[in-house]
C-alpha positions in Angstrom: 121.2 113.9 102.6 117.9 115.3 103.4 116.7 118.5 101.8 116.9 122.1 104.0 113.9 123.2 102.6 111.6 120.0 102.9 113.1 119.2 106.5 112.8 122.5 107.7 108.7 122.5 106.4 108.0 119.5 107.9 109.3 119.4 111.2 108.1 122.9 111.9 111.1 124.0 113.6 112.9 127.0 113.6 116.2 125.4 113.6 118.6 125.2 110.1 118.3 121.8 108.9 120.6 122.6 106.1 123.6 122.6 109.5 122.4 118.7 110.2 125.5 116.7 109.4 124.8 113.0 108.3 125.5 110.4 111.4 123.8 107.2 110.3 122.1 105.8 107.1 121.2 102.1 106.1 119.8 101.2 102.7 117.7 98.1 101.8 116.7 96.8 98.9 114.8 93.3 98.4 113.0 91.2 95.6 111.6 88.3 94.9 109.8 86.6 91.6 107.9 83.3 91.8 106.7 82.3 88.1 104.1 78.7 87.7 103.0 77.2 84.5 101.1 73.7 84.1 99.4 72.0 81.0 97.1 69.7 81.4 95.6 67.7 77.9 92.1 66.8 79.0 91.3 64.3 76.0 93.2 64.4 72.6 90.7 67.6 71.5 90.8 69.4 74.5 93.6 71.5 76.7 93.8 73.4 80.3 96.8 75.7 80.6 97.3 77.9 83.4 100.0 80.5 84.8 100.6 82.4 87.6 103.4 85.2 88.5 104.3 86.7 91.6 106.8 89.5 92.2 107.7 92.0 94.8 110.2 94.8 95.3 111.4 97.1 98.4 113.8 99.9 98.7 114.4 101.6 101.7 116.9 104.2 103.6 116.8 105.3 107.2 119.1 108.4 107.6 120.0 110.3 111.3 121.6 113.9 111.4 123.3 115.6 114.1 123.2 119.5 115.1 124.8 119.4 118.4 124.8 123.1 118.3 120.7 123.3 117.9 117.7 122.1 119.1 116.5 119.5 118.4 120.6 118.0 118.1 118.8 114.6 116.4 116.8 114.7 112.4 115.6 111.2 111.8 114.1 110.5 108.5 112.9 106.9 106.2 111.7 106.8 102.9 110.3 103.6 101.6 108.8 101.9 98.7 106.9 98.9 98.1 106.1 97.4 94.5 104.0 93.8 94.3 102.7 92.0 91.3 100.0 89.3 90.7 99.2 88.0 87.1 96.9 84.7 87.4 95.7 83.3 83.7 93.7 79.9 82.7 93.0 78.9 79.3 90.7 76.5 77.9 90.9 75.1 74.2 88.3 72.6 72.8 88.3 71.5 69.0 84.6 71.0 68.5 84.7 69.8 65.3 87.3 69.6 62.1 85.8 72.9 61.4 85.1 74.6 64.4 87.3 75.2 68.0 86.5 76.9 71.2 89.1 79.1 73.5 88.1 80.3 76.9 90.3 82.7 78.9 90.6 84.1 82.6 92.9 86.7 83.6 93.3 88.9 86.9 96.2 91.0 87.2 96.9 94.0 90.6 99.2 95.7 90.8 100.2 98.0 94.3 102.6 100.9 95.0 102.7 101.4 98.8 105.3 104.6 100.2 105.9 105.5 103.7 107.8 108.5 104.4 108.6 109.5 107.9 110.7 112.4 109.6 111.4 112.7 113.6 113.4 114.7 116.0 114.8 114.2 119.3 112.1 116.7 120.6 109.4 114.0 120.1 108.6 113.3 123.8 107.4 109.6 122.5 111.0 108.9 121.4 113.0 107.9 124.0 116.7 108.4 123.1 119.2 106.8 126.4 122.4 107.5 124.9 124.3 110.0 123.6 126.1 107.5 121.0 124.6 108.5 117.5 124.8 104.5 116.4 122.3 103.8 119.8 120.1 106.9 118.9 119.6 105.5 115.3 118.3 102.3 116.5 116.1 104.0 119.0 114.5 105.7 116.3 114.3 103.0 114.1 112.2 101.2 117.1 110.6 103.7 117.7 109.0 103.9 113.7 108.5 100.7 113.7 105.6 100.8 116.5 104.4 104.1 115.0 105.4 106.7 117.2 107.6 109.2 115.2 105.3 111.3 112.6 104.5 109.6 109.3 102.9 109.6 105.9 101.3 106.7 103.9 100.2 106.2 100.8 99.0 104.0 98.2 98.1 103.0 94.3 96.2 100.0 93.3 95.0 98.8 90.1 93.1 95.4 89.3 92.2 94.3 85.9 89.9 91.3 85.5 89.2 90.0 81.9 87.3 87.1 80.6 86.7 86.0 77.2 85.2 83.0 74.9 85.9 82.8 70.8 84.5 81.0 68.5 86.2 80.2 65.0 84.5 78.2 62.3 86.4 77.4 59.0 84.2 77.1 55.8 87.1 76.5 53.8 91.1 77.2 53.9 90.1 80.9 52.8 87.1 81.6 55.0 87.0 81.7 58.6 84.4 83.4 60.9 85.5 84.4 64.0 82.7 85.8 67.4 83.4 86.2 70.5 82.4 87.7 73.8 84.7 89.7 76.2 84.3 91.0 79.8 86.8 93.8 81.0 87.1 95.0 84.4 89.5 97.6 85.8 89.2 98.5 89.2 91.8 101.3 90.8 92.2 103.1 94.5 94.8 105.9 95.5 95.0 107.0 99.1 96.5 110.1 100.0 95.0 110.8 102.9 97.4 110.0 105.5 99.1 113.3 106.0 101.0 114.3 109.1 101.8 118.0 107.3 
């Protein structure tokens, strides 16, 4: 059910949402996960390896109260979340000598939370509700958000990280090993708040 209090800020109306009685709802949630790995042996000293995963999540729900005693008689609300993953990685080993190897690594990874939220009436003079069958009215609405007319908030979070990175080993003996390396790190992230309708 929708909350009184949030309904009742948002559509700036004076009408009781807390008497809107549920009609309609339909819930969806979706996913998918892709994961690719190859090896490839250059020459007998020397390897590529590479991986990739991809991943997405969705959960939605549309709700539609009725008030046939108020006005507006039709609340129409969606809430819905979006989740996607990339991770990319490539790896490089070379044994230079008996003493000495060489690994090289690439990484990217983003990662992105998108949310919509939206909240109608049956006031909104862009909605155009032709019947009087509560089933008919929620997929009017439903239309009706889809080509952006009913009042709606979207935001977002994403975060990139980028990486690269080259080490060196060399082996004196079996006790001593030196190790160097160099490593670049980049992290890149964005939030957008600033679609508000309220």
């Amino acid at each position: 059910d929708l909350d009184p209090l949030i309904a009742n800020l948002l559509i700036d109306s004076d009408a009781n949402a807390s008497e809107y009685q549920p009609r309609e709802q339909n819930s969806k949630v979706g996913f998918y996960d892709w994961h690719l790995a190859s090896r490839y042996n250059i020459s007998t000293y020397e390897t590529l390896t590479a991986s990739m995963y991809v991943g997405s999540n969705s959960v939605s729900t549309d709700l539609l109260n009725q008030s046939p005693s108020q006005s507006p008689e039709y609340l129409y609300a969606r809430d819905a979340y979006q989740w996607d993953n990339v991770v990319g990685q490539l790896s490089y080993n070379y044994l230079l000598s008996a003493r000495m190897d060489l690994n090289a690594q690439l990484s990217y990874s983003a990662n992105s939370l998108s949310h919509r939220y939206i909240i109608g009436t049956s006031n909104n003079a862009q909605v155009e509700l032709f019947s009087e069958d509560s089933r008919d009215v929620f997929t009017q609405f439903q239309d009706a958000s889809s080509q952006n007319l009913v009042p709606n908030q979207r935001n977002e979070n994403q975060i990139q990280h980028l990486t690269a990175q080259t080490d060196v080993s060399y082996s004196f003996s079996p006790g001593f090993r030196l190790e160097g390396g160099l490593k670049l790190d980049y992290v890149r992230t964005r939030l957008d708040f600033s679609d508000l309708f309220y």
